[in-house]
C-alpha positions in Angstrom: -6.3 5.9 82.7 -3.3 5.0 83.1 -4.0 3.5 87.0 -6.7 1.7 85.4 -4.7 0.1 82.9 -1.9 -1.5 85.1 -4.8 -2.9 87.4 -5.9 -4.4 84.8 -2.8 -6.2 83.9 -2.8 -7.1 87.2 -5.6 -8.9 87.3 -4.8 -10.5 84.0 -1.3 -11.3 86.0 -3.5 -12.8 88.9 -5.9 -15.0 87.1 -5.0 -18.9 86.8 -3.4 -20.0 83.6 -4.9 -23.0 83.2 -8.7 -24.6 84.4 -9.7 -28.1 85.2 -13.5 -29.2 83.7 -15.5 -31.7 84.7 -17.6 -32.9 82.5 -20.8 -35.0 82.6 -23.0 -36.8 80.5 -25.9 -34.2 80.8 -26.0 -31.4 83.1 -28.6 -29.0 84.3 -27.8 -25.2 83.4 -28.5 -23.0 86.9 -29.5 -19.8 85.4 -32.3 -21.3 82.8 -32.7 -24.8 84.0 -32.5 -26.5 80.6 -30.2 -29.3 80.3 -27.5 -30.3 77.5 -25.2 -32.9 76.5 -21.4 -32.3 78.0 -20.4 -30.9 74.9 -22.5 -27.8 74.7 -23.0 -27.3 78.1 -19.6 -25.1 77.7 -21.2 -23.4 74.9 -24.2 -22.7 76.5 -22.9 -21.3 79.5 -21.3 -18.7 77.2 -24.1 -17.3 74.9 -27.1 -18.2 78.2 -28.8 -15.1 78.3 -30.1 -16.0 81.8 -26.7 -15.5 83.1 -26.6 -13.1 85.6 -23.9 -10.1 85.2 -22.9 -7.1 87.2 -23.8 -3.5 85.9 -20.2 -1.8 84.0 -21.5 1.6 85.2 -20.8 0.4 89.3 -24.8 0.8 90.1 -24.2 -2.6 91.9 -27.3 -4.0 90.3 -27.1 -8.0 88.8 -29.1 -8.2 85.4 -29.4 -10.9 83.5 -27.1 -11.0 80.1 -30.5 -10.5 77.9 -31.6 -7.3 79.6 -28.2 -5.8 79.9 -29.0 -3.2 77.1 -32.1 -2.0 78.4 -30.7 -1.4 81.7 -27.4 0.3 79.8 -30.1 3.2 78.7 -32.0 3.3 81.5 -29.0 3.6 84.3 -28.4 7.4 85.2 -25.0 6.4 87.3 -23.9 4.9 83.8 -24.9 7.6 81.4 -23.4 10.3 83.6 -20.0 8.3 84.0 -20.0 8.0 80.2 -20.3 11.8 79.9 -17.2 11.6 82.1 -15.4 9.4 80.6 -15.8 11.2 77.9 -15.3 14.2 79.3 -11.6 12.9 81.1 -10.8 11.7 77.6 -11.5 14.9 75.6 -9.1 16.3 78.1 -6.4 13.7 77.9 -6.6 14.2 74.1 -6.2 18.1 74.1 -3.5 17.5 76.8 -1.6 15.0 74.6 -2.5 17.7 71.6 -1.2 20.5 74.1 2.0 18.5 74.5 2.5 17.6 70.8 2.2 21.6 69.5 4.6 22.5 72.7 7.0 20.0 71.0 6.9 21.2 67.6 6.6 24.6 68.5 10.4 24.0 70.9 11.8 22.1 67.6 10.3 25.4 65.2 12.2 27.3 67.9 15.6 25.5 68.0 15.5 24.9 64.4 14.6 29.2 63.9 17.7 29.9 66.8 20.1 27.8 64.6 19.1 28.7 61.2 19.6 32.5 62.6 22.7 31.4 63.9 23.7 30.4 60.6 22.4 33.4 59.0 24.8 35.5 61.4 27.9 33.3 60.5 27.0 33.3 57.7 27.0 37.3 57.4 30.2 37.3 59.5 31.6 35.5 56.2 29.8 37.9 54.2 31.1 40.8 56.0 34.6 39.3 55.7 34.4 38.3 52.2 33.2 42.0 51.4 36.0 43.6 52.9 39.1 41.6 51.0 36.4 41.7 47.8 37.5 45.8 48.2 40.7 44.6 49.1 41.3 42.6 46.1 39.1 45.8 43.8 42.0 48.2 45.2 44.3 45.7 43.8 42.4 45.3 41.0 42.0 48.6 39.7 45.9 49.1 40.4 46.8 46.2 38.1 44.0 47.5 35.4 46.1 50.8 35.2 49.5 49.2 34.7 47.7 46.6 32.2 46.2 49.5 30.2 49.1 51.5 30.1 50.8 48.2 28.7 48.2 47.2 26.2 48.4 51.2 25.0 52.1 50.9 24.3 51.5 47.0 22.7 48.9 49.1 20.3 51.1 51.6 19.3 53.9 48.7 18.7 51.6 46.3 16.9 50.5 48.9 14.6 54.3 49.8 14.2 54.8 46.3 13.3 51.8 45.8 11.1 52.7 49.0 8.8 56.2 46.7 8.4 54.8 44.0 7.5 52.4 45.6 5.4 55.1 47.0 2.9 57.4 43.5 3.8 54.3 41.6 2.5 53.9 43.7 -0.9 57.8 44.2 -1.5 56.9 39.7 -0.8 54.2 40.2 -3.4 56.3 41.6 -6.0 59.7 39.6 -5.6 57.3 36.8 -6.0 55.7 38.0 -9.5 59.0 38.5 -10.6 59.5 34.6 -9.3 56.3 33.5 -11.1 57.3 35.6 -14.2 60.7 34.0 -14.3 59.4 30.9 -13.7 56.8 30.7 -16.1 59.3 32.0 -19.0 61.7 28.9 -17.8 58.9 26.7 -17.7 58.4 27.7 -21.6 61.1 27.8 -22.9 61.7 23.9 -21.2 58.3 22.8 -22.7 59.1 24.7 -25.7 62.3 22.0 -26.0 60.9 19.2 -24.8 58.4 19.6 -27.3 60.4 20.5 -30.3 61.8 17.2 -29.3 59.0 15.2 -29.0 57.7 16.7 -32.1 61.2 15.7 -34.1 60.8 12.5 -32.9 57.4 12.1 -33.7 58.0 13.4 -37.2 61.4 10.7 -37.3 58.4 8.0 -36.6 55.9 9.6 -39.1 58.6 9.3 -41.7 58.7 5.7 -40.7 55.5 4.9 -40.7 54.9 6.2 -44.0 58.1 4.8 -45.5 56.8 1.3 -43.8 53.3 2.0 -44.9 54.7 3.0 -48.6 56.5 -0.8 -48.3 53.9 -2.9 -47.2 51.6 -0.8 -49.7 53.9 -2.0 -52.7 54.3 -5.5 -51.5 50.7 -5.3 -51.1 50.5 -4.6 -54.7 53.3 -6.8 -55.9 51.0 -9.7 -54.1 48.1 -8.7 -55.5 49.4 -8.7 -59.2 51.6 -12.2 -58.5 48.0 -13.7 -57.3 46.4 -12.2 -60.3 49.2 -13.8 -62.5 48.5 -16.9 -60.8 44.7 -16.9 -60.6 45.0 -15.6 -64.7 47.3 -18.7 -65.4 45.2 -21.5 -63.3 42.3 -19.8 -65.4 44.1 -20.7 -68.7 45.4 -24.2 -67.8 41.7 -24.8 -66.7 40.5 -23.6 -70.5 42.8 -26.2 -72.1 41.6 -28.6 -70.2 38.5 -27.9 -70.3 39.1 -27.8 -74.4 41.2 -31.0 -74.4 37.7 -32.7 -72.3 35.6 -31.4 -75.3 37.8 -32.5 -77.8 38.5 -36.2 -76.0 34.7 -36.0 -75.6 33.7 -35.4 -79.1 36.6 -38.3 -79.8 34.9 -40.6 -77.7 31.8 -40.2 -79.2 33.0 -40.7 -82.9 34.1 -43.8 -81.2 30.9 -45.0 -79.8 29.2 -44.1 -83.5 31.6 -46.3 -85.2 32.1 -48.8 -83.0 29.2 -49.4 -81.7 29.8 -53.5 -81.4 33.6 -52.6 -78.8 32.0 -52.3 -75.8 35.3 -52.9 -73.7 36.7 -50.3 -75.0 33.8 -47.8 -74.4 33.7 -48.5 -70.9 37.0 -48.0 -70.4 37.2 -44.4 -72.1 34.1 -43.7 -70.1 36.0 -44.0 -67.0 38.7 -42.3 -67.8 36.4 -39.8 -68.8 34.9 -39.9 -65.1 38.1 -39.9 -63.9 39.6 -36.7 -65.9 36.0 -34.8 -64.6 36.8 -35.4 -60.9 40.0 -33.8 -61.3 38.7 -31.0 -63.3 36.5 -30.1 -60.4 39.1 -30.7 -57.3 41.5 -28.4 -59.4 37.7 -25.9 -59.8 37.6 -26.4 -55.8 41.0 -25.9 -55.1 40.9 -22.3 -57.0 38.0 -21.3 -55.5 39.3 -21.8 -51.9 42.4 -19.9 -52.9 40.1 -17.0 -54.3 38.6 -16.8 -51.3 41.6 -16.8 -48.9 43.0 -14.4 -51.6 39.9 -12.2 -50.8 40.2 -12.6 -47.1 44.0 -11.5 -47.4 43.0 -8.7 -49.6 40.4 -7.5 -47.3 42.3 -7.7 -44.0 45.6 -6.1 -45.8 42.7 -3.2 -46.4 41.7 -2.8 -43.2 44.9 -3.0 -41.8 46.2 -0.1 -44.0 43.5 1.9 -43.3 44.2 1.6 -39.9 47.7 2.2 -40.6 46.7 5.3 -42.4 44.1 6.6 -39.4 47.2 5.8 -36.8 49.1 8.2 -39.2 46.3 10.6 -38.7 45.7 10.5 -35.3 49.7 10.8 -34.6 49.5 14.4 -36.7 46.3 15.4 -34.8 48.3 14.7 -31.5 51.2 16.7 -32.9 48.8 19.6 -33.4 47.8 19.2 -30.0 51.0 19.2 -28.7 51.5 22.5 -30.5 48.8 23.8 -28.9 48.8 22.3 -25.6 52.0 24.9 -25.4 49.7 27.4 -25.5 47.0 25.3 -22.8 43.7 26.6 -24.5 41.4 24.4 -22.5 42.2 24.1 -18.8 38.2 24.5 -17.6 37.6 21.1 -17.8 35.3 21.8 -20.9 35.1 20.6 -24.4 32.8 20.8 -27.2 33.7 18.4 -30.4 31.8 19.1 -33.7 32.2 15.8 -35.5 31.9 16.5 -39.1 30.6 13.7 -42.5 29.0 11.4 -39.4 27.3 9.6 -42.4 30.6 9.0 -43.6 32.5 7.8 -40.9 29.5 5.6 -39.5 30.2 3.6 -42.6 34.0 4.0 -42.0 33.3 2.5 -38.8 31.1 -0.3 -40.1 34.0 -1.4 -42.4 37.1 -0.8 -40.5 36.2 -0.6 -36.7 38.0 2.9 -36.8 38.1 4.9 -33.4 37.2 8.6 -33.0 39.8 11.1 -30.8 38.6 14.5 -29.6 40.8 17.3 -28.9 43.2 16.4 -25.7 42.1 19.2 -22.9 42.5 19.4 -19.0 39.9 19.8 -15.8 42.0 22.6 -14.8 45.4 24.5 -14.9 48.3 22.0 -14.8 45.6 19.2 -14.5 44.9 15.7 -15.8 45.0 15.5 -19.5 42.1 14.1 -20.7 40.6 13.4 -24.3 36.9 11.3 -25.0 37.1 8.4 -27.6 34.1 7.1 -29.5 33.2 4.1 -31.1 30.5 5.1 -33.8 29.1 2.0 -34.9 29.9 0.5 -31.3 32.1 -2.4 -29.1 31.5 -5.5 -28.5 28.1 -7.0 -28.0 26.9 -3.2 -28.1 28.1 -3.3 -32.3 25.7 -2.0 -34.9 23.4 -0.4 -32.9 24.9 2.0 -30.7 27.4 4.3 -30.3 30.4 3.8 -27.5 32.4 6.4 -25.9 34.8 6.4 -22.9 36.8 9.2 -21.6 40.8 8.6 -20.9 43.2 10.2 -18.7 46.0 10.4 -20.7 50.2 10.9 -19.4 50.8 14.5 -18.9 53.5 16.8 -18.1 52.1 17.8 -14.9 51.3 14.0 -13.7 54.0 13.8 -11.0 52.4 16.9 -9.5 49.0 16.0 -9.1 47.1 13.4 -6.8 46.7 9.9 -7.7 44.8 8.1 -8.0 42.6 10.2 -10.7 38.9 9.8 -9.7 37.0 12.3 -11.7 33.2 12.6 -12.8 31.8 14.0 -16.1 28.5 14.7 -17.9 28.4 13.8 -21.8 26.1 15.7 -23.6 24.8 15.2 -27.2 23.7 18.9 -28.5 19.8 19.3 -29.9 20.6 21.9 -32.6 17.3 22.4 -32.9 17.9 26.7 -33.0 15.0 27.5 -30.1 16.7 27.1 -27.1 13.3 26.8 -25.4 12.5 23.5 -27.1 16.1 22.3 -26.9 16.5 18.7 -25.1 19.8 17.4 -24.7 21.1 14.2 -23.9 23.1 13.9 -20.6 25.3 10.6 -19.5 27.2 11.0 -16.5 30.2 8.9 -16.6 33.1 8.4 -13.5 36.7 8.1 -14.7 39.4 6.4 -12.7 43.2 5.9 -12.7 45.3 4.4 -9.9 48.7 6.3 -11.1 50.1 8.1 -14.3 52.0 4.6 -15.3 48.6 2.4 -14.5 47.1 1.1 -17.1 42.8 2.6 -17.3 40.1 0.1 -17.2 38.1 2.5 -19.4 34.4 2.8 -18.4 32.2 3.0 -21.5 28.9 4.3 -22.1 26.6 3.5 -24.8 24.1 5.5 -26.8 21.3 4.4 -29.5 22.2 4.8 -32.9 17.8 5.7 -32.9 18.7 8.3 -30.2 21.1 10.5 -32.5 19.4 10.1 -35.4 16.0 11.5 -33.4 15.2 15.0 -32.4 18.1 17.3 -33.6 21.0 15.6 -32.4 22.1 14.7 -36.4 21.9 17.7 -38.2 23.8 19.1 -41.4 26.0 15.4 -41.4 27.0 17.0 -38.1 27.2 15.7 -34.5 28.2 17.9 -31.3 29.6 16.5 -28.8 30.3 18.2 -25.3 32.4 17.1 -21.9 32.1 18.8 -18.5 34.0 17.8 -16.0 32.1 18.4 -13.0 34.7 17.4 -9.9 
């Protein structure tokens, strides 16, 4: 095949590269004796089927290029070189098969003789590794002896040392009781002065208070009877007047009767008459207006003197808490107010915009001290219809000991009293207090509740109200 292959190249080699045609107007083909135009003569001579053309099979027989196939099946020298053609190339293919599989099968060899030479270095390692791995065991269990023998004897002294510091920690624990103990009778008897103090003072500016209260309260009552005097004396100058107008009047009108003719005269008295009128009712307009400021006066001296008087109050409420913070009762951060005559101090409210304090308490031991305010008859554009509360962080001993700022939450609860606690509904408000630092002034957040809310359900019941704070963080 391969013979046949370079003769052919050979004769590709040998043939002319390029042909010289001459053409004519019409030729005559040799082989079928038709004739065509010079343009597909060339064509012709290509697909002629008279063309005469050797047998492939080398039976050296000329057949014309139509009967070619018929003579391909008939020609024995042709089939039986095709069988061996055939034949040579089934051969040539299990050769080149033959050769292929010898190949792989030399690679599968030389890749099998170095992976088992990799498998024995490998081992060798192995085999090497093994040995100082029982090397280094030896070692090992050498250094596993000494180390228990250690950890033994740092057993025996760790126990030693924990029975010491067992007994050092409770002789600790009783030194610091007696600490506490000491410590907490100091920190009494300190409070215990500070607040006898406090509560001196505070009883110094109650005095005050009601000595000033006592002043303005007589002043009060000196102005009230000088603006009675006056009001009783502009009251009897107006009668005289008022009599001397009558009398003039009935004058006058003797006048007219008799002289009837003088009308100069008449006119004139009539406007002195008109005259005389007008200031009678300036001076009835000028009395009236001073009633009235008189009653304003009155009224706000009230209302500040009941104010006075609930300041008074509330500073001998705080002094019993004071006294009783001594003792801290309520340190959980819990509080339950029963507010008593709620009828009465509604209307209390409605007249003299009084304020309600609870009872101070604390969220926890040495904590915030806190105490709830309410507004019964409300604040603001929440007045006459609802009730306002707010709870306040108030200045305590232990302020410089806690964490400011003060951000705490609480639930509000208005108590059903309705004596099943099955059917029982309370009503919760969650409020959030905040305070930057002990000296900041609070922006107090308020929360408002109905005025038709208390009085539904069993909220109001006996003229009573209860009121409860947890402080929840």
């Amino acid at each position: 095949m391969m013979s046949l292959n370079k003769s052919m190249d050979d004769r590709s080699i040998q043939q002319p590269k390029s042909t010289t045609i001459v053409k004519y107007e019409k030729s005559s083909c040799l082989f079928c004796n038709e004739w065509f135009d010079a343009q597909t003569f060339t064509e012709h001579l290509i697909h002629c089927g008279q063309v005469l053309e050797q047998c492939p099979n080398s039976c050296n027989v000329f057949i014309p290029r139509i009967r070619m196939r018929s003579h391909l099946k008939e020609c024995q020298r042709g089939n039986h070189q095709q069988k061996m053609q055939r034949l040579t190339a089934s051969m040539e293919r299990l050769d080149q098969f033959a050769d292929h599989r010898v190949q792989v099968l030399e690679q599968d060899i030389s890749t099998i003789r170095s992976v088992l030479n990799e498998e024995i270095r490998q081992r060798l390692h192995l085999i090497t590794d093994v040995g100082n791995i029982r090397k280094n065991n030896h070692v090992v269990e050498d250094w596993t002896r000494v180390t228990d023998d250690c950890i033994a004897e740092l057993r025996q002294q760790l126990n030693e040392e924990r029975a010491q510091r067992t007994f050092a920690t409770e002789q600790n624990q009783v030194d610091f009781q007696y600490c506490c103990s000491i410590t907490q009778s100091i920190l009494i008897k300190s409070l215990k002065e500070q607040l006898e103090k406090k509560m001196n003072d505070l009883q110094q500016h109650i005095n005050q208070l009601s000595s000033d209260v006592s002043f303005h309260q007589n002043h009060l009552n000196d102005n009230i009877m000088k603006l009675e005097e006056i009001v009783f004396e502009n009251e009897r100058i107006n009668q005289d007047k008022f009599v001397r107008i009558e009398q003039f009047l009935q004058e006058i009108n003797e006048d007219i009767k008799t002289k009837l003719g003088s009308t100069v005269l008449s006119t004139s008295k009539q406007a002195t008459l008109d005259y005389e009128v007008k200031n009678v009712k300036s001076i009835m307009c000028e009395t009236e207006e001073r009633c009235d400021k008189l009653q304003s006066i009155i009224q706000d001296l009230d209302k500040t003197l009941h104010q006075t008087m609930q300041s008074i109050a509330d500073i001998e409420n705080q002094l019993a808490m004071q006294q009783r913070i001594a003792s801290v009762q309520n340190i959980r951060g819990h509080l339950i107010w029963r507010i008593k005559d709620y009828s009465k101090k509604l209307e209390e409210a409605k007249q003299y915009d009084t304020i309600l304090h609870s009872a101070m308490f604390s969220n926890k031991a040495f904590g915030y001290a806190l105490r709830l305010d309410i507004y019964l008859n409300g604040k603001g554009t929440w007045k006459g219809r609802n009730l306002i509360a707010c709870l306040n962080v108030l200045s305590g001993e232990y302020d410089p000991l806690l964490t400011w700022p003060c951000r705490l939450q609480a639930e509000i609860i208005i108590r059903d009293q309705s004596g099943i606690a099955l059917e029982a509904q309370d009503y919760v408000k969650t409020i959030y207090v905040r305070k930057k630092s002990d000296d900041y002034i609070q922006t107090n957040q308020y929360f408002h509740i109905p005025h038709k809310v208390i009085t539904s359900r069993n909220y109001l019941r006996n003229d009573s109200l209860f009121v409860e704070v947890r402080v929840l963080k």
